[in-house]
N, CA, C and O atoms as a Tinker XYZ file with bonds, in Angstrom:
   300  protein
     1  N      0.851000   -1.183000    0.000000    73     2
     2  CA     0.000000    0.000000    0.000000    64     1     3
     3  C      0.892000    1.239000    0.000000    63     2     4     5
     4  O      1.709000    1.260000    0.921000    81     3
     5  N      0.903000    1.993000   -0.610000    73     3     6
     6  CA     1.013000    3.219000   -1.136000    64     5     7
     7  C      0.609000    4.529000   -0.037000    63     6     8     9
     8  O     -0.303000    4.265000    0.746000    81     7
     9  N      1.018000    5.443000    0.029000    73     7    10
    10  CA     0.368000    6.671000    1.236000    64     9    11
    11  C      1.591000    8.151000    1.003000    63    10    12    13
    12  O      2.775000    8.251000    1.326000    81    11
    13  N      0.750000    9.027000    0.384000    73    11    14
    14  CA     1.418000   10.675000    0.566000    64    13    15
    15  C      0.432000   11.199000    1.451000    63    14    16    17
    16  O     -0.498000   10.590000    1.981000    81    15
    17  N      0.733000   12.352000    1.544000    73    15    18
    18  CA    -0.083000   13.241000    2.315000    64    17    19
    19  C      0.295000   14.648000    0.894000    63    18    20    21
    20  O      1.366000   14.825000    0.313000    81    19
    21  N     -0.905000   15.352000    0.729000    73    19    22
    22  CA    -1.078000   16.206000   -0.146000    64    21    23
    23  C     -1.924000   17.417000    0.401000    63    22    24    25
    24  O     -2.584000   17.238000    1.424000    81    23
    25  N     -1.939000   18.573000   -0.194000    73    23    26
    26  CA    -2.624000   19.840000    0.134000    64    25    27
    27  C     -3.101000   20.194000   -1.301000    63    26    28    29
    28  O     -2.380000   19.869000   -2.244000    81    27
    29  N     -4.231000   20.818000   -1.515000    73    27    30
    30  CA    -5.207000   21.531000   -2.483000    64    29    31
    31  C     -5.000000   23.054000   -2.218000    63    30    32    33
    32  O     -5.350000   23.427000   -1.098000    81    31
    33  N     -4.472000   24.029000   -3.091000    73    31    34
    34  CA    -4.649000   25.134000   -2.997000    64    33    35
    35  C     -6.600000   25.368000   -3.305000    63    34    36    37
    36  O     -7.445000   25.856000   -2.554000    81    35
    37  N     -6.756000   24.719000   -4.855000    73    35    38
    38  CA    -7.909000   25.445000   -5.464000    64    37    39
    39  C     -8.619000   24.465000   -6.065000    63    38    40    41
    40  O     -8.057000   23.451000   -6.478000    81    39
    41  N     -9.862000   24.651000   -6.172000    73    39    42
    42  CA   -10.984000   23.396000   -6.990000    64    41    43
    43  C    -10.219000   23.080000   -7.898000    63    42    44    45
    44  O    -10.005000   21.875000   -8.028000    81    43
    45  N     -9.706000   23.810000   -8.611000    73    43    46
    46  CA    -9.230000   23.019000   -9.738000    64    45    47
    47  C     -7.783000   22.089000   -9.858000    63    46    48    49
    48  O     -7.221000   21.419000  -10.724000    81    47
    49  N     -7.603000   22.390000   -8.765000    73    47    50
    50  CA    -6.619000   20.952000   -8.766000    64    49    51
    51  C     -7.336000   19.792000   -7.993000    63    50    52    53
    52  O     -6.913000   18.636000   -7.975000    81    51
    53  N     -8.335000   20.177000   -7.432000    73    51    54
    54  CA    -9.240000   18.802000   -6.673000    64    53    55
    55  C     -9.740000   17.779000   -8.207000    63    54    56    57
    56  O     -9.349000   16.657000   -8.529000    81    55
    57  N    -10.616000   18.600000   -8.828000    73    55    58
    58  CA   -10.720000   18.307000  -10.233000    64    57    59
    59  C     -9.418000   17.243000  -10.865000    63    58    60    61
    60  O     -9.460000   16.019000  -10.737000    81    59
    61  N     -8.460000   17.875000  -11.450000    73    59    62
    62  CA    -6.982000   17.507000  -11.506000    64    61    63
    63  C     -7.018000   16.290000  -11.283000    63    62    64    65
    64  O     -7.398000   15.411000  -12.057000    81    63
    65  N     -6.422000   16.120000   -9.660000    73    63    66
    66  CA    -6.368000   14.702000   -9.021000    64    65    67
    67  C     -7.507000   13.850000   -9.114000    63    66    68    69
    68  O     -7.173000   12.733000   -9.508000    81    67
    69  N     -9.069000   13.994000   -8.837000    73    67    70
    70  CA   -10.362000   13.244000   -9.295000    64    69    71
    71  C     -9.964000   12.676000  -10.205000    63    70    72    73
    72  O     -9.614000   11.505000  -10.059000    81    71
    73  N     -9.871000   13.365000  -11.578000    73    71    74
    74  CA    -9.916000   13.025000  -13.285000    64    73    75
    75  C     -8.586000   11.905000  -13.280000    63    74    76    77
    76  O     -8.456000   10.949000  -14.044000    81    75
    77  N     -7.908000   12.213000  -12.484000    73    75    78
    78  CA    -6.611000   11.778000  -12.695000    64    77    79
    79  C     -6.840000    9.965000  -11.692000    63    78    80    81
    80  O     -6.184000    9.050000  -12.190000    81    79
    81  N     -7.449000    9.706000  -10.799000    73    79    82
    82  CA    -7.994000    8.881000   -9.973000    64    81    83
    83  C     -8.842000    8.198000  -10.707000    63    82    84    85
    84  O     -8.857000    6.968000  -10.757000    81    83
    85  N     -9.606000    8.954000  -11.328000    73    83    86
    86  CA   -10.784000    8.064000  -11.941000    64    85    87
    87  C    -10.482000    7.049000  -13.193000    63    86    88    89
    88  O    -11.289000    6.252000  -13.670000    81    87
    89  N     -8.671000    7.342000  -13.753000    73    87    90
    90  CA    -8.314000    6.859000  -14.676000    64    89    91
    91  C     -7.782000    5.536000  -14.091000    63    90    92    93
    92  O     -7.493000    4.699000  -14.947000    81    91
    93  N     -7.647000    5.279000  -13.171000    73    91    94
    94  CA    -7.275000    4.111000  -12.250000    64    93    95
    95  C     -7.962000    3.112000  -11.709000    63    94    96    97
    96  O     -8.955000    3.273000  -10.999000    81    95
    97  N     -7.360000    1.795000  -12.085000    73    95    98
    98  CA    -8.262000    0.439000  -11.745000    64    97    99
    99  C     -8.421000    0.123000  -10.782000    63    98   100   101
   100  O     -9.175000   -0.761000  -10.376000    81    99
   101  N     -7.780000    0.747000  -10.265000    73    99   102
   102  CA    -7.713000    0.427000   -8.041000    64   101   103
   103  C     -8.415000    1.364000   -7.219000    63   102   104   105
   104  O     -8.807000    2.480000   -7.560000    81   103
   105  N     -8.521000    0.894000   -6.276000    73   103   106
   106  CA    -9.120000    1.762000   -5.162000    64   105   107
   107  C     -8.315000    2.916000   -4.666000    63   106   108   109
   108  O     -7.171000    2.593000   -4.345000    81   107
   109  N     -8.641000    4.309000   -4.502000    73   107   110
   110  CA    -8.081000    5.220000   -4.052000    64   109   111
   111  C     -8.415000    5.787000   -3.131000    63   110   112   113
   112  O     -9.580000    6.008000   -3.465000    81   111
   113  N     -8.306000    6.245000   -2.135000    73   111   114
   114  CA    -8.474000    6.977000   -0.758000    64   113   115
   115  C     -8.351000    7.934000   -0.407000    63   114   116   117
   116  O     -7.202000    8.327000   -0.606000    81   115
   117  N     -9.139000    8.828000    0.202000    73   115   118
   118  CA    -8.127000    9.952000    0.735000    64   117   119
   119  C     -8.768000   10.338000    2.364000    63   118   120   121
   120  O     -9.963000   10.508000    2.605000    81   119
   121  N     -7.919000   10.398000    3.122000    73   119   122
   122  CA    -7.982000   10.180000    4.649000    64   121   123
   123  C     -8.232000   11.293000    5.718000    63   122   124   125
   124  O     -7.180000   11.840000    6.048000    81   123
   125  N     -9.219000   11.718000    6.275000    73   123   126
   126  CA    -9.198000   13.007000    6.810000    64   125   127
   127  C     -9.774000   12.722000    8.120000    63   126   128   129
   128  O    -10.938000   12.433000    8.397000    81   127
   129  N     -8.398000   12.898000    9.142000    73   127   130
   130  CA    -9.039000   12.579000   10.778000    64   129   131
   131  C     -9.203000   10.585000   10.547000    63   130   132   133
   132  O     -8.577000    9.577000   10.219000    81   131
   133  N    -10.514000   11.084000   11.008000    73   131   134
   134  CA   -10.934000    9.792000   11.072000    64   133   135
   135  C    -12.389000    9.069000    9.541000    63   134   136   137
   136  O    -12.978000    8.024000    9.266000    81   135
   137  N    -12.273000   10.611000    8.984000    73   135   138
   138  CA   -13.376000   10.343000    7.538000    64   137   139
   139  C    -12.172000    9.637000    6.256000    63   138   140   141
   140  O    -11.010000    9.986000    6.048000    81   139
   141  N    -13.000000    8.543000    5.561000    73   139   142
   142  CA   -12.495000    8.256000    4.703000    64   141   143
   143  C    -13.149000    8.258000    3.204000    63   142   144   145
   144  O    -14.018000    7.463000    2.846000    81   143
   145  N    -12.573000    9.303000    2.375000    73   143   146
   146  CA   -13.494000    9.196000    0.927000    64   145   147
   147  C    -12.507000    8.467000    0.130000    63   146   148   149
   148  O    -11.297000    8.250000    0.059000    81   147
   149  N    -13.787000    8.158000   -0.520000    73   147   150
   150  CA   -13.785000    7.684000   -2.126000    64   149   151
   151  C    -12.620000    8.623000   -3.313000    63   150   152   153
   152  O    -13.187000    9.506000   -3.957000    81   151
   153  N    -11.355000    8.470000   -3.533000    73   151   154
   154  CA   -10.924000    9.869000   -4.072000    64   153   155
   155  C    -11.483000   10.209000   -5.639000    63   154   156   157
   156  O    -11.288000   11.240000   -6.282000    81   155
   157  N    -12.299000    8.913000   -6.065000    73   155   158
   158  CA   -13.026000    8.928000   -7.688000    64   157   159
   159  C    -14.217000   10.075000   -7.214000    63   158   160   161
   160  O    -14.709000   10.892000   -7.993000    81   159
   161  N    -14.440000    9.994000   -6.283000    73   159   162
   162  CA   -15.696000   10.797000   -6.088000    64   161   163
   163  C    -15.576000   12.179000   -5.762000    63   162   164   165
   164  O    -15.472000   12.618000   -4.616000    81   163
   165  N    -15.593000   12.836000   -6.793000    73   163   166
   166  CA   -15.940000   14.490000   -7.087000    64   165   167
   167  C    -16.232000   15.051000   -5.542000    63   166   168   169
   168  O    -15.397000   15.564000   -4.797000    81   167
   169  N    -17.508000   14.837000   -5.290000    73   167   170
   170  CA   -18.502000   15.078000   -4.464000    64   169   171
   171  C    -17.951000   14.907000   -2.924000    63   170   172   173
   172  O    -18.104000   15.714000   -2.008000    81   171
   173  N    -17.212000   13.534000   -2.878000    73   171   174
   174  CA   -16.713000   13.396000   -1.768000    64   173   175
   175  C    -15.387000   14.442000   -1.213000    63   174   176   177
   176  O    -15.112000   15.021000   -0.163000    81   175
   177  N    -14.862000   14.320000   -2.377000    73   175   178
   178  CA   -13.623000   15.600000   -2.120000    64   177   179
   179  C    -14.098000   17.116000   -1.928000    63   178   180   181
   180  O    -13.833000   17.994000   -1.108000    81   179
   181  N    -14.750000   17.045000   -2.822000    73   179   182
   182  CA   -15.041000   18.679000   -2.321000    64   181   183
   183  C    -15.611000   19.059000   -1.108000    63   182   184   185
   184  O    -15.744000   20.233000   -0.761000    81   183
   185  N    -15.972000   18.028000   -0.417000    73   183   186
   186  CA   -16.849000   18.340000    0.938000    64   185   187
   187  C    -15.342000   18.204000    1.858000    63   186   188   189
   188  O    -15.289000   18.750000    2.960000    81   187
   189  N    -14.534000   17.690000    1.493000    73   187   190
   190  CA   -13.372000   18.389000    2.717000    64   189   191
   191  C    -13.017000   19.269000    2.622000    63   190   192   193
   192  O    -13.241000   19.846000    1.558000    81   191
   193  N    -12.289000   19.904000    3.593000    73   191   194
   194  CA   -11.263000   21.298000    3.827000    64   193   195
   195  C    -10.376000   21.131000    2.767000    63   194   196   197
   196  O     -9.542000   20.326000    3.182000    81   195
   197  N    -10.128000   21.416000    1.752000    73   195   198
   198  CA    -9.212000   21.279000    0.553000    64   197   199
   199  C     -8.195000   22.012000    0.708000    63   198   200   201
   200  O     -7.376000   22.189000   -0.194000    81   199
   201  N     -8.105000   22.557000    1.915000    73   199   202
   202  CA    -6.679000   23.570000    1.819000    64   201   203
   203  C     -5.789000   22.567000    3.627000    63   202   204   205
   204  O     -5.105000   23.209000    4.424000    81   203
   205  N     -6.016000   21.400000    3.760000    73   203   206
   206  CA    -5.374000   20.962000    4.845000    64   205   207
   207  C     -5.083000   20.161000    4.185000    63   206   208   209
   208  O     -5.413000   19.963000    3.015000    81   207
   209  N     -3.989000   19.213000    5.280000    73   207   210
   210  CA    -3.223000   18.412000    4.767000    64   209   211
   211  C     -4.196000   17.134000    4.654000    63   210   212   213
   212  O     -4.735000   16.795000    5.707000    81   211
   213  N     -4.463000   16.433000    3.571000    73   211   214
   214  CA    -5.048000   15.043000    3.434000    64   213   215
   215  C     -3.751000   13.597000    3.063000    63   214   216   217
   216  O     -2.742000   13.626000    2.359000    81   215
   217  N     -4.391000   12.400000    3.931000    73   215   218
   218  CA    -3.690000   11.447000    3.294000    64   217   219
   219  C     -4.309000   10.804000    1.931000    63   218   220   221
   220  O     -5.447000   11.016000    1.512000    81   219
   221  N     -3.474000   10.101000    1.419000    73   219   222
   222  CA    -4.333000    9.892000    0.299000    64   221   223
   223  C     -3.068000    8.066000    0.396000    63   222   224   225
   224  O     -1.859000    7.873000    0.515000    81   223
   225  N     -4.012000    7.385000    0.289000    73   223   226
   226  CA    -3.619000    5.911000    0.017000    64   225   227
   227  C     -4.262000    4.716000   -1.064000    63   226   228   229
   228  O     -5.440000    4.358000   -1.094000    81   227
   229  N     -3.434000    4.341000   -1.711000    73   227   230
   230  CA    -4.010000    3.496000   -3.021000    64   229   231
   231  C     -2.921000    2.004000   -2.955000    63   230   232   233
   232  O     -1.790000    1.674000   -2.600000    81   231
   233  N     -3.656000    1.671000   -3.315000    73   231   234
   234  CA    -2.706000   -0.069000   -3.587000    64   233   235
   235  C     -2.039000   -0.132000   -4.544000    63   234   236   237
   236  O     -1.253000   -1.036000   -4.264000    81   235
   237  N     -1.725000    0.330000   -5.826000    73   235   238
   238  CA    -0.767000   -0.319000   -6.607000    64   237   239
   239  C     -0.342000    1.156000   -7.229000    63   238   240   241
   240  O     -0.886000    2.248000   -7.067000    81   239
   241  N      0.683000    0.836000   -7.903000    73   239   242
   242  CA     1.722000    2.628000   -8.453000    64   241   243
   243  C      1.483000    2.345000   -9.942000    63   242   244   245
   244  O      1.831000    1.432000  -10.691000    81   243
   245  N      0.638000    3.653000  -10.120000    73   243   246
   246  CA     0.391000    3.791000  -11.816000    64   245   247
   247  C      1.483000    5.351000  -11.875000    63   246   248   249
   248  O      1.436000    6.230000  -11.014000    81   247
   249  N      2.303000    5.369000  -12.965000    73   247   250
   250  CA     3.303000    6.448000  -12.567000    64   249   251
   251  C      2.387000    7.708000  -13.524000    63   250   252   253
   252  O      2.904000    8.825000  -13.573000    81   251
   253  N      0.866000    7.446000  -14.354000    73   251   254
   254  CA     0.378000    8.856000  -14.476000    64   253   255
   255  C     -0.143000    9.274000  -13.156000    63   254   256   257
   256  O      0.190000   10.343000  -12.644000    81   255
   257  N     -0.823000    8.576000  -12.694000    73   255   258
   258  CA    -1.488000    8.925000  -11.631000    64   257   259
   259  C     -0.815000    9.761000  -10.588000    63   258   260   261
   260  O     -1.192000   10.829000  -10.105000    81   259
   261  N      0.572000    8.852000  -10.266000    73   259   262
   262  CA     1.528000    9.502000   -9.166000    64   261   263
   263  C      2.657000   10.895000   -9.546000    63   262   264   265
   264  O      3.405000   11.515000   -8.791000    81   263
   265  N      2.418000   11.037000  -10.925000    73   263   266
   266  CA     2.695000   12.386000  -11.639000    64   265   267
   267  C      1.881000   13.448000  -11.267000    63   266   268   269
   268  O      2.342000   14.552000  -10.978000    81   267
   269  N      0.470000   13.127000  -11.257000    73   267   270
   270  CA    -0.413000   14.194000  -10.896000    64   269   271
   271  C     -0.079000   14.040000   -8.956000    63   270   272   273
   272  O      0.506000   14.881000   -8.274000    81   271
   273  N     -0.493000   13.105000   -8.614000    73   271   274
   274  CA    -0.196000   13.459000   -7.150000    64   273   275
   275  C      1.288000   14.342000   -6.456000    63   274   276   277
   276  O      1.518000   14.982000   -5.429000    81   275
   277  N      2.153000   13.885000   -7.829000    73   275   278
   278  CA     3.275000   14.386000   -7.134000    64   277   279
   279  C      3.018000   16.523000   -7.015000    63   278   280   281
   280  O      3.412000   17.431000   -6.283000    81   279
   281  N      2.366000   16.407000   -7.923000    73   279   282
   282  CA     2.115000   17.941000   -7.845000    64   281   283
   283  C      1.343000   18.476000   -6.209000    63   282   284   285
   284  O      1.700000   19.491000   -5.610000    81   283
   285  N      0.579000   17.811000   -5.874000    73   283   286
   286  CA     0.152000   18.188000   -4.610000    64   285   287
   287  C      0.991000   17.547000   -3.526000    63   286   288   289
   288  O      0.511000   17.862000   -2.437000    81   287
   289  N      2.131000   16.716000   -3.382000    73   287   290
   290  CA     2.038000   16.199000   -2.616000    64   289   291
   291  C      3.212000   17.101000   -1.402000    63   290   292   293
   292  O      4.041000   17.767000   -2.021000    81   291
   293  N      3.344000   17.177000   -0.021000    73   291   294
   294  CA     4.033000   17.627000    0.317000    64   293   295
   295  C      4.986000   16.883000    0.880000    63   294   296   297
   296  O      4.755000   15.701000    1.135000    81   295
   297  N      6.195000   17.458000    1.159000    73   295   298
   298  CA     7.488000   16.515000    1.429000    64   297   299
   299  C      8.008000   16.271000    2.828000    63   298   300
   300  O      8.991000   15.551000    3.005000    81   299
């Protein structure tokens, strides 16, 4: 299993990462406290604080996918 932790300045990189998730055969995650969304789901992301730090965990390494994450991710 796989795990960054990432920050969202603006919707449109929530968008970004979604589109970019949804291209993926695996399950994706993203971890807040103790809430866990769906990261394919639009809807679910935007209802978090998009400007804190989220985990985000997936099972297998697709390197488009982790191209786009690498843009949010912090170090």
């Amino acid at each position: 299993m796989c795990e960054k932790t990432v920050c969202f300045q603006h919707i449109d990189e929530i968008k970004e990462f979604v589109n970019a998730a949804c291209r993926c055969d695996f399950d994706i995650d993203i971890i807040n406290d103790r809430l866990t969304i769906d990261a394919k789901s639009i809807l679910g992301v935007l209802s978090l604080e998009y400007n804190k730090e989220l985990c985000v965990r997936y099972e297998q390494q697709d390197s488009e996918f982790e191209n786009v994450l690498g843009k949010f991710a912090i170090a």
